[in-house]
N, C-alpha and C positions, 0 to 999 in steps of 0.2 A: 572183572570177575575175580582176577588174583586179588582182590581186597575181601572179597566177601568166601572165598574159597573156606574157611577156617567156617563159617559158621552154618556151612551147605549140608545138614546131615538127611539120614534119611527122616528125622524125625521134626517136622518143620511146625504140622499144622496137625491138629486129631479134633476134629468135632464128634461128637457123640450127641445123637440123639434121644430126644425120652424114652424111645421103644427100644434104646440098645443100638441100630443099626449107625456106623461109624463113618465116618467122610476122614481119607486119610491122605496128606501129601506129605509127599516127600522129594530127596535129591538121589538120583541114582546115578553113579555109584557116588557112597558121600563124600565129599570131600574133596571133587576131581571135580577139575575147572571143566572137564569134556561132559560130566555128566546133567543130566533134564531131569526136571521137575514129571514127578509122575503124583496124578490123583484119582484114588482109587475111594468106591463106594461101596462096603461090605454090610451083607445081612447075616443075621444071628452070628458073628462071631469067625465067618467060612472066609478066610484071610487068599486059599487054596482056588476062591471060585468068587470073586469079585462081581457083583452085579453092574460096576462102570467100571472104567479104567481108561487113562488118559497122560499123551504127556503133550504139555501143551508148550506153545516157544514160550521166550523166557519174554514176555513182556505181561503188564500187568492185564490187561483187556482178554487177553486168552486164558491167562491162570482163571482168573472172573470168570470166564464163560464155561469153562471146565467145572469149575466149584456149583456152580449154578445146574449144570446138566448130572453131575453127582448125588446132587440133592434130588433133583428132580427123579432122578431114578429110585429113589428110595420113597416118594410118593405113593 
């Protein structure tokens, strides 16, 4: 993790969908070896009231599955 620490921000990934409605991960807190990936699914813009929200472990099959259930909730 201390190798990749330097490029852990909060601003990792931003899908945006045609209707607007956004699929967002990030690292919290950025930049600290201690901090999780969090993935959040916002409609019309409401960053305050996420429709998902998720921190999933640090492996890739769970970040997937998160990304996958984020979307789906924007269905």
């Amino acid at each position: 993790m201390d190798v990749l620490v330097d490029d852990l921000g909060e601003d990792l990934l931003q899908i945006t969908c045609a209707n607007g409605d956004i699929v967002d991960v990030g690292w919290y807190p950025a930049w600290n070896e201690q901090g999780r990936l969090r993935v959040v699914a916002v409609r019309g813009q409401d960053w305050e009231a996420p429709v998902f929200s998720a921190q999933p472990d640090k492996d890739p099959q769970a970040l997937l599955q998160a990304l996958r259930a984020a979307l789906a909730s924007l269905a």
